[in-house]
N, C-alpha and C positions, 0 to 999 in steps of 0.2 A: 730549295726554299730558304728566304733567310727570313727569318725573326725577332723582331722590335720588344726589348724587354724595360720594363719601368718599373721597381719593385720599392716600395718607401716601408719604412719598418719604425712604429713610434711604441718606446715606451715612456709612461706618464707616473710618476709616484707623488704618493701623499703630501710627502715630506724629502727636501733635500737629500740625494745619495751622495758620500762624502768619498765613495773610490768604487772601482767599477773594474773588471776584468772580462772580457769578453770575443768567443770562440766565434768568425762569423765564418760560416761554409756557406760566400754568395759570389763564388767567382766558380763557372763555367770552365773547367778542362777541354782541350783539344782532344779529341778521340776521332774514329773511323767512321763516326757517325756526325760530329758536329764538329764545324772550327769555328775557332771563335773570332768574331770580324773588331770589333771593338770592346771593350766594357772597360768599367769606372765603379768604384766603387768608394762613396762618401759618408767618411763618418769623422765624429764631431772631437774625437782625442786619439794619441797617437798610435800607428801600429806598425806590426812588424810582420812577417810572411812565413808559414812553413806550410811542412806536407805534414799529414798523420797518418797512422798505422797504414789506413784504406786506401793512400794514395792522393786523400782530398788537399785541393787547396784552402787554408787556412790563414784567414787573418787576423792575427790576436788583437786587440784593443785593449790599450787601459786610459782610466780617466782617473784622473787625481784629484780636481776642483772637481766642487760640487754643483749637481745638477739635478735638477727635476725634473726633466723631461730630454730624452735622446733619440734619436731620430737617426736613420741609417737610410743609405739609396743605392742601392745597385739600379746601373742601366748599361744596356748595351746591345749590341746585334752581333745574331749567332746565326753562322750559313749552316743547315742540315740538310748532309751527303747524299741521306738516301741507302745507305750501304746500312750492311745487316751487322748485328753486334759480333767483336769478336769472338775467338775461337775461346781463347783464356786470358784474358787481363789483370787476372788479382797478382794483386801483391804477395800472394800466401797461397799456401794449398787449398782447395773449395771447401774439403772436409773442414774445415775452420768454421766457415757456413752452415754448418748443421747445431750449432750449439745456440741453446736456449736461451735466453734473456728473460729477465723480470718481466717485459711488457709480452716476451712469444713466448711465455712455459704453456702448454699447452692444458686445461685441465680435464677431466672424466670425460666431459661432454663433449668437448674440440675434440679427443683421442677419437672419441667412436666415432664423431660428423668426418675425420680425414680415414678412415680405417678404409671407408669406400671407396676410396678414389689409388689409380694404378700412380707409379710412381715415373710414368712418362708423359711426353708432350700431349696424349689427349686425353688422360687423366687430368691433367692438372688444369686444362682449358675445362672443363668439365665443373673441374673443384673451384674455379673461377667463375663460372658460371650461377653456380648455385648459393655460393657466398654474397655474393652482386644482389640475388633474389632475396636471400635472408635478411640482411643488414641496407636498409634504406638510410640512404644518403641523409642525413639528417645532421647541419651543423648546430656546434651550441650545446649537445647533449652528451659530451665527452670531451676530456681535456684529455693534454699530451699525455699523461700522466696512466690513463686506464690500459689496462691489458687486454690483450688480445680476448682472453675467455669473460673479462666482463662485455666488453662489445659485442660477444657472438650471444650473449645472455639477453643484453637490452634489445637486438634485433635494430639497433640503430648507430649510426656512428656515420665519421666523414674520410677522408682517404686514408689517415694512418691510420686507421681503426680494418677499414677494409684489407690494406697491407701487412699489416700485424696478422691478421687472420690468417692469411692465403700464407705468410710465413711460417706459423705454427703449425700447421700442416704440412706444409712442405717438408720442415725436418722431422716431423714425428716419421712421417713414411719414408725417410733417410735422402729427401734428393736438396743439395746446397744451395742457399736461395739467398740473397741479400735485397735489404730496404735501397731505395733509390726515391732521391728528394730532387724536387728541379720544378718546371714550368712546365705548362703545355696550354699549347693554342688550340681555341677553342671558340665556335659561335655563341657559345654559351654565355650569359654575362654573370652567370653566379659561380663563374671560375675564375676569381680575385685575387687568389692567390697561391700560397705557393703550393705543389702540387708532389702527390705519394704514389709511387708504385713499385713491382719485384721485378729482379732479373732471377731467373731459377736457372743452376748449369747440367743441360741434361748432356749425358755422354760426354762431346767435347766443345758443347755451344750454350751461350747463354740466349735465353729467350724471353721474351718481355713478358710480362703479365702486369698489364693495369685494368684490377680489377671495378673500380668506381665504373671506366668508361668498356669496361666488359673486351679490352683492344687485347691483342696478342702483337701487334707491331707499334712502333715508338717513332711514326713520322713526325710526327708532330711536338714531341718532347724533347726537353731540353736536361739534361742531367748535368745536377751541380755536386752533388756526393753521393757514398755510400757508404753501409753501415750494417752490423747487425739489426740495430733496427731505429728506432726514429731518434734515438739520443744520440746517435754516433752520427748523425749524416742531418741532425737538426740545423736549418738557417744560422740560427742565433741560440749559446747558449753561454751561460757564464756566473759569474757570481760579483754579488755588491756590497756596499757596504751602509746600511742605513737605509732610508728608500716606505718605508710600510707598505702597503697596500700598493702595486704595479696591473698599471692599466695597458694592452700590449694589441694595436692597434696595426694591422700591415696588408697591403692591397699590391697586387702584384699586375699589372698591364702587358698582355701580350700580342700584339700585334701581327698582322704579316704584312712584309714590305712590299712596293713593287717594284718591275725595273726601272723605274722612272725614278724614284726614291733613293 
């Protein structure tokens, strides 16, 4: 199956930003599960390429004129194999994967809601299941910014609040689980954009968990990084210089092609 991607990303400030530095993770890796057919990625100052810690591709941007409003585009078409994720692919030992972050410490209440769940593949479909039930999908009422233990508290949140959850759990009961940011096509039209879910490695295989859409397999995703959790494998992130109040607007189009196309 291949896959038509449109992703536009604006931010808008109050006031003039006089320099600009900026991490964009919107390029697509080759892996066993997707190649990548084409992609382009257009922004408005110039950049340069690396890898970081995770393996992600990396584009740094910097702006030195000043601007009020930037705008960023990834598009491209990405063929998905069909094949099951690999066996081991990090860059690092798994165990690296069980360490806590600001947004997955897990607190009192997390501890006892994961204490339930076994520390294998239907355990954790299980511990996905019920997290899916608790936390309705609800955008707008959490920013990047909230933790895992406030979203399982509000009973509401959108995919990295869902992902952050099922991660916090995952390492409290000790099995290595990393955030995974990307695309996923969808009949759905309030799936606009960019899209969260986990890879958990049980024994010697990783295995999907996207708890929004309650999936255990990843046909239809598209994976552009990964991370402890949503700062490390975020689209876009960085730092300005001036700017006030930033309005951050971004719709992601996913399509499927056909062979005619």
């Amino acid at each position: 199956m291949r896959l038509r991607i449109k992703h536009d990303t604006t931010y808008r400030y109050e006031s003039p930003i006089s320099g600009s530095i900026q991490y964009i993770r919107l390029r697509p890796r080759n892996t066993t599960q997707q190649r990548v057919v084409e992609w382009h990625l257009h922004t408005p100052g110039d950049t340069s390429q690396m890898i970081d810690g995770f393996g992600n591709q990396v584009t740094v941007m910097t702006l030195d004129d000043e601007f009020s409003e930037i705008t960023l585009t990834a598009e491209g078409t990405v063929e998905l194999t069909g094949k099951p994720l690999a066996l081991n692919d990090s860059v690092f030992p798994t165990q690296v994967l069980l360490r806590f972050t600001r947004l997955t410490e897990p607190d009192a209440e997390l501890k006892a809601f994961a204490s339930q769940f076994s520390p294998n593949k239907r355990g954790l479909l299980r511990m996905m299941a019920l997290i899916r039930d608790r936390i309705a999908f609800t955008p707008g009422v959490t920013t990047v910014n909230h933790t895992a233990s406030e979203a399982f508290k509000m009973h509401a949140g959108v995919c990295q609040d869902h992902t952050h959850v099922f991660i916090a759990c995952c390492r409290y009961i000790g099995v290595p689980v990393r955030y995974v940011s990307g695309y996923v096509h969808s009949h759905d039209d309030h799936h606009i954009a960019t899209h969260a879910w986990a890879e958990a490695f049980l024994g010697r295989n990783w295995h999907t968990f996207d708890v929004v859409n309650n999936l255990n397999v990843a046909e239809s995703h598209i994976k552009l990084a990964v991370g402890l959790d949503y700062l490390d494998a975020a689209p876009v992130r960085g730092v300005r210089q001036g700017g006030g109040v930033e309005v951050l607007s971004t719709v992601a189009r996913v399509s499927r092609m056909t062979e005619a196309q």
